[in-house]
TILO-613685 format. One record per residue (C-alpha): x, y, z; chain. Coordinates in Angstrom, 2 decimals, m for minus. Example, Ala and Ser with C-alpha at 12.3 -4.5 7.8 and 13.67 -1.06 7.14 Angstrom:
       X       Y       Z chain
   12.30   m4.50    7.80     A
   13.67   m1.06    7.14     A
This chain:
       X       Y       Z chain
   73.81  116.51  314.63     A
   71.55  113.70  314.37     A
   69.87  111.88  317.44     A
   71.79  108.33  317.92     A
   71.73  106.38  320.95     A
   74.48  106.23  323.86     A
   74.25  109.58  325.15     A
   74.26  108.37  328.41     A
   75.65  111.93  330.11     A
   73.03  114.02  328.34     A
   70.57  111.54  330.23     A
   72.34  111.22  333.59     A
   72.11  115.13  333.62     A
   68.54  115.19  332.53     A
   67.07  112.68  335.03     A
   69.56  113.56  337.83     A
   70.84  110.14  338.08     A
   74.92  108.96  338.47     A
   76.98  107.58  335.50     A
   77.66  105.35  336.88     A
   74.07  104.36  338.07     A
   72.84  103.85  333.98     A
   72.14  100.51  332.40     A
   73.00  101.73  328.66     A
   70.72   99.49  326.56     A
   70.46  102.39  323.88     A
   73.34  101.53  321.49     A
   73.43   97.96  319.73     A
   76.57   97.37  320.71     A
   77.89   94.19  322.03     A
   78.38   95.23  326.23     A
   81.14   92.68  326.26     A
   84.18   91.46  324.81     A
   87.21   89.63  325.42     A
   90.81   90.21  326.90     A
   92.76   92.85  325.06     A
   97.07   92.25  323.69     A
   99.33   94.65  324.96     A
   99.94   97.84  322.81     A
  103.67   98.02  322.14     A
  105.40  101.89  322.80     A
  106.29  102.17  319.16     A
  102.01  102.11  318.12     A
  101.99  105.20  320.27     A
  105.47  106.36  319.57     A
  105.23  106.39  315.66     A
  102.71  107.32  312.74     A
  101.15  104.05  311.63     A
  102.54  101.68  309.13     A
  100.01   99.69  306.73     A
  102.59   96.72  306.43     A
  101.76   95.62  309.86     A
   99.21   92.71  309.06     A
   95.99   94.98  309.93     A
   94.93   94.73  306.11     A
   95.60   90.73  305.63     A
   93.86   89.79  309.23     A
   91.03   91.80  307.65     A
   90.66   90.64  304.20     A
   90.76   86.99  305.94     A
   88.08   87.60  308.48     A
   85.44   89.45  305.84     A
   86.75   86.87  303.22     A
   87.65   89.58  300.62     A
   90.03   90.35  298.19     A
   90.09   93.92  299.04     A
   89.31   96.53  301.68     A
   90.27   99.97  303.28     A
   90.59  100.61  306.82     A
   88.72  103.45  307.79     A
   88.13  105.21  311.32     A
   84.71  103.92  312.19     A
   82.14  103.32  308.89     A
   81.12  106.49  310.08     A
   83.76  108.11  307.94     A
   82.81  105.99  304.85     A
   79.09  106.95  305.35     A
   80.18  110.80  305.02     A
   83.07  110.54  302.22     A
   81.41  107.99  300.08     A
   78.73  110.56  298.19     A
   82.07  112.67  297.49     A
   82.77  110.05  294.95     A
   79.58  110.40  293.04     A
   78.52  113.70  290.95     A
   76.76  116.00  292.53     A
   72.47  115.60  292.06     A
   72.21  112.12  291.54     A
   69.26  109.59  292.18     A
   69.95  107.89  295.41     A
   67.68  105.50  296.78     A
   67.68  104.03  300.60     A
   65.38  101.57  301.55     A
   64.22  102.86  305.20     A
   63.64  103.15  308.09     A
   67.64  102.90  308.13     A
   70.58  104.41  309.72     A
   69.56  108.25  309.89     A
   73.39  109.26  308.70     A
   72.86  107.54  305.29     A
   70.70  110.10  303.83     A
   71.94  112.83  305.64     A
   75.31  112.27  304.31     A
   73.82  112.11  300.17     A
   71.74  115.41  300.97     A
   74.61  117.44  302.61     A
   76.69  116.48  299.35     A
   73.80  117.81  296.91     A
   72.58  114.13  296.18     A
   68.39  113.52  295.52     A
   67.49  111.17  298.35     A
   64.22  108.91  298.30     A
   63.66  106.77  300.88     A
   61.80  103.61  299.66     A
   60.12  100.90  301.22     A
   61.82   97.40  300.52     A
   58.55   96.71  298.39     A
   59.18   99.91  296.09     A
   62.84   99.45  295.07     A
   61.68   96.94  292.36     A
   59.51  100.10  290.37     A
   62.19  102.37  291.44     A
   65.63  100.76  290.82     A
   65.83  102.20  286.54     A
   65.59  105.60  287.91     A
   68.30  105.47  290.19     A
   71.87  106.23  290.14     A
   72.21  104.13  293.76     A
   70.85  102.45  295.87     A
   71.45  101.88  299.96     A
   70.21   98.79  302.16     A
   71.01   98.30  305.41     A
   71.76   94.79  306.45     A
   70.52   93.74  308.55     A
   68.49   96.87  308.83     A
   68.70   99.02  312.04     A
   66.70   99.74  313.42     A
   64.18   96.72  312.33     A
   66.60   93.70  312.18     A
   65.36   92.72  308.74     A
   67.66   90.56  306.36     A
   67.47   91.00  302.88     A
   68.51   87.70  300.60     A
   71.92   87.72  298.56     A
   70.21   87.03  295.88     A
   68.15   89.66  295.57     A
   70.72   91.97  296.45     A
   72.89   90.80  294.04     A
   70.23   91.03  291.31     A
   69.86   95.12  292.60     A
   73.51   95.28  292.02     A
   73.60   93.82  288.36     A
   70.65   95.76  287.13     A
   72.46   98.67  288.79     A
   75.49   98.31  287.19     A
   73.96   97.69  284.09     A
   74.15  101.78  284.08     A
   77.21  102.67  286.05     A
   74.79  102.78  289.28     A
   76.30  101.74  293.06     A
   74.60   99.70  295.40     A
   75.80  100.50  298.69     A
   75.13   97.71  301.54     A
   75.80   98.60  305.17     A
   76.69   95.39  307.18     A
   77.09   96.89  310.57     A
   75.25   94.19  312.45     A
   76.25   91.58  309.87     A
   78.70   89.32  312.41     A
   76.64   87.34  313.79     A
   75.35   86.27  310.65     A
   78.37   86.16  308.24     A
   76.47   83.62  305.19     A
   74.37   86.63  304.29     A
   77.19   89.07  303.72     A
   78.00   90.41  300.31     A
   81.73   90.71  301.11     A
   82.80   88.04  299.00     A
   81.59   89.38  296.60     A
   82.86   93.08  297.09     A
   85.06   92.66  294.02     A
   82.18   93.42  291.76     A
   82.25   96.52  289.84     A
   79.84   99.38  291.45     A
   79.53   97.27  294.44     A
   80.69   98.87  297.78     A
   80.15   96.80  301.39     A
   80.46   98.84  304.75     A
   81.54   96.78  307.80     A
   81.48   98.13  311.55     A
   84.58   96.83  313.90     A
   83.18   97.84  317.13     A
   79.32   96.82  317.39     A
   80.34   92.67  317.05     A
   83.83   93.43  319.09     A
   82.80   95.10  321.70     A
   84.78   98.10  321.04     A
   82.97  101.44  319.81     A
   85.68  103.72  320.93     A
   88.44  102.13  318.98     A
   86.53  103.69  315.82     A
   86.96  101.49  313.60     A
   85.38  100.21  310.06     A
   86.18   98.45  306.39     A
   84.99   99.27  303.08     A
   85.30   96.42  301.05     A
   84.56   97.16  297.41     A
   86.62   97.26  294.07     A
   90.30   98.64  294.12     A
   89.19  101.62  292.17     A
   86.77  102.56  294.52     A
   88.89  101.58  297.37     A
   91.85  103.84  295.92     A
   89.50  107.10  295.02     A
   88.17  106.78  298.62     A
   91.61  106.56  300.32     A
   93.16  109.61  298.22     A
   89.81  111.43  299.87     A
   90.44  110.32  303.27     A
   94.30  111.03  303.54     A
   96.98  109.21  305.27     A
   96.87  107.39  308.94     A
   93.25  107.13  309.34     A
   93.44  104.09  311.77     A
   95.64  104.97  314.41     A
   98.54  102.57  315.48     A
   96.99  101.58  319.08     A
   93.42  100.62  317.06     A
   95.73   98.67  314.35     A
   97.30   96.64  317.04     A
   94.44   95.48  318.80     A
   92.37   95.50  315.61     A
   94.67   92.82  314.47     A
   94.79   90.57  317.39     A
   90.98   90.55  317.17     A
   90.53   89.79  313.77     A
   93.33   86.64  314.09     A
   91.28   85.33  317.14     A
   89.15   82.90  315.45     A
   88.11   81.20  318.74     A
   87.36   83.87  320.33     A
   84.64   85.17  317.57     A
   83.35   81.70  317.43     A
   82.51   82.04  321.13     A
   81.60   85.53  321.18     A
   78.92   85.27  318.10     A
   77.58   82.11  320.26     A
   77.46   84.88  323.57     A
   75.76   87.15  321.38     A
   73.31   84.62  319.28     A
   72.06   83.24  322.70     A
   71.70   85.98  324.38     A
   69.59   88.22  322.02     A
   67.31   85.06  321.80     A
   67.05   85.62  325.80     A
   66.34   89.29  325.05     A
   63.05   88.55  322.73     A
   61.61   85.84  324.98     A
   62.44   87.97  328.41     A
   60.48   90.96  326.20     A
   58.07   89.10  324.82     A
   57.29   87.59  328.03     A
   56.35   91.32  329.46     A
   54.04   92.61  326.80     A
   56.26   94.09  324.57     A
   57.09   91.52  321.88     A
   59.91   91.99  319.21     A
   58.88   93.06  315.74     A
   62.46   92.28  314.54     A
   65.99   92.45  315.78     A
   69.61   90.90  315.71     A
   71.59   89.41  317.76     A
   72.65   92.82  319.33     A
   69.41   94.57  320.21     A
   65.48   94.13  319.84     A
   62.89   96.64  318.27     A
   59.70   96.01  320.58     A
   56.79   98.44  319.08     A
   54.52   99.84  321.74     A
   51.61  102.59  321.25     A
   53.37  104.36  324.45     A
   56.58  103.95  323.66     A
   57.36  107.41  324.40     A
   56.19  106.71  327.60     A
   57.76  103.86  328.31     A
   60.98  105.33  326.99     A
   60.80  108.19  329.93     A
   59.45  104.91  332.25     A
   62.82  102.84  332.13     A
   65.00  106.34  331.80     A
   63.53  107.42  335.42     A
   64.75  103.70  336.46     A
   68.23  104.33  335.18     A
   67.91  102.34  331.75     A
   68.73  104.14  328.77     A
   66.81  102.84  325.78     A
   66.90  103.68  322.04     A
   63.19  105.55  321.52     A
   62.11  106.10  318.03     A
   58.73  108.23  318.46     A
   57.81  108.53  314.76     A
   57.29  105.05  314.70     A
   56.25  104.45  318.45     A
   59.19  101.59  318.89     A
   61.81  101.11  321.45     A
   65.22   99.29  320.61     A
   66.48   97.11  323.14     A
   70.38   96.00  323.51     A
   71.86   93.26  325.70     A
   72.66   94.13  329.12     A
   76.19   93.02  329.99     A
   76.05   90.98  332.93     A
   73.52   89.14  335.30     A
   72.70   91.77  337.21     A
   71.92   93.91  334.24     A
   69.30   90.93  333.36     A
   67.77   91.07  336.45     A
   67.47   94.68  336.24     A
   65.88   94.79  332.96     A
   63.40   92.20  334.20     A
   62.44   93.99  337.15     A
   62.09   97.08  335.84     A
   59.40   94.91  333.28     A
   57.92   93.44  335.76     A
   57.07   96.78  337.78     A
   56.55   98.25  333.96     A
   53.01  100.59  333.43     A
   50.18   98.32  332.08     A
């Protein structure tokens, strides 16, 4: 298994400090969302029905023609290099989401990890090609444009491009989804990291309907459970509360780069939902905040922390002690 953040038992048992003592800024994931609709008996009484409005509340928030639920984009990221023969060409512009290439190994697949400045001398050879966007861990946005000119040069030769919009809510005018109808063109998009609401596990591939159909035959029936459907619904209806929500979130990752800039440890990039401050002791520093009961995201290749929102005031104040008091 891969290293991810939010193993916050592993690190209450390792530094000897409570549960319930941790300040989890490790994940990326929005610490707050918004009240919850009851979940009726039947959702838990009977196998889920896909007539129940999940599907249309979804294609009208992403703005697409066509999607497939799946449980968490986790799911997607595993079953997706199924769908492609095995050994071919598969280009992912990293750093990116460690699962990605992982996933196109395990299935036989030839992965190269490019820069962003390399996909231009690589993109003939290729059979796909994967962006994250925006990129976790660095927070950089890639233009529609130039995506969409991967994707037609890709296409060109029956190649995919593959876009993963986990963090893409809080910045909806860059998405591809519209235009997820293309042919070779597949979008993943995360449920829980804007929401609020990891454990539901919850995602949407939005992509052509043969794509859509080959991937669903793969996956097998009731994927979503009824009790995520129901509440994934309600969520996805609530326009006012996303409007205020992706206002929470905008103005309070802008709070997170000045309160970290502010303490020596400036953001090289981010998102609304976390902060990737690079630091020559970052492994330090990791271990620093962890004895202090704040779980961060360390990536030690690179010598960068990632930084999520605390949840509440006194998580702020926390943070900014513990940054104040921080090694020099």
């Amino acid at each position: 298994m891969l290293d991810h953040g939010g193993r916050l038992r592993e690190a209450a048992q390792r530094y000897g400090i409570p549960l319930t003592d941790w300040l989890d800024l490790s994940t990326g994931i929005a610490p707050y969302g918004w009240p919850l609709p009851p979940v009726p008996d039947s959702a838990w009484l009977r196998l889920p029905e896909l007539d129940d409005g999940l599907e249309a509340a979804a294609r009208d928030y992403y703005g697409v023609p066509a999607l497939l639920p799946v449980a968490g984009s986790q799911a997607a990221i595993q079953a997706l290099p199924r769908l492609r023969r095995q050994g071919r060409r598969v280009g992912i512009v990293s750093p990116a989401y460690a699962e990605h290439a992982e996933a196109w190994r395990r299935e036989g697949h030839q992965v190269i990890e490019l820069s962003e400045g390399a996909v231009e001398r690589s993109l003939d050879r290729l059979d796909v090609l994967l962006v994250v966007n925006p990129n976790n861990p660095t927070g950089r946005l890639i233009e529609r444009e130039r995506l969409l000119d991967w994707h037609a040069r890709l296409a060109t030769r029956d190649g995919w491009l593959v876009v993963d919009e986990a963090f893409m809510d809080c910045t909806p005018e860059h998405s591809l989804g519209a235009d997820s109808g293309l042919p070779r063109l597949v979008v993943l998009r995360s449920f829980g990291k804007f929401f609020g609401m990891a454990g539901i596990r919850l995602g949407f591939v939005l992509a052509e309907p043969e794509i859509l159909e080959r991937l669903n035959e793969l996956l097998g029936p009731w994927t979503v459970s009824g009790p995520a459907r129901v509440v994934a619904k309600a969520l996805l209806n609530d326009v006012d509360g996303q409007r205020q929500q992706r206002e929470r979130l905008r103005a309070d990752g802008l709070r997170l780069a000045l309160l970290l800039s502010a303490y020596g440890l400036a953001p090289a990039g981010g998102t609304a939902l976390f902060q990737l401050a690079p630091h020559q002791q970052a492994v330090g520093l990791h271990g620093y905040f962890a004895r202090r009961g704040i779980l961060l995201r360390l990536f030690a290749e690179t010598r960068c922390l990632r930084i999520g929102l605390p949840g509440d005031e006194a998580g702020w104040q926390r943070l900014e002690q513990a940054l104040q008091e921080m090694p020099r």
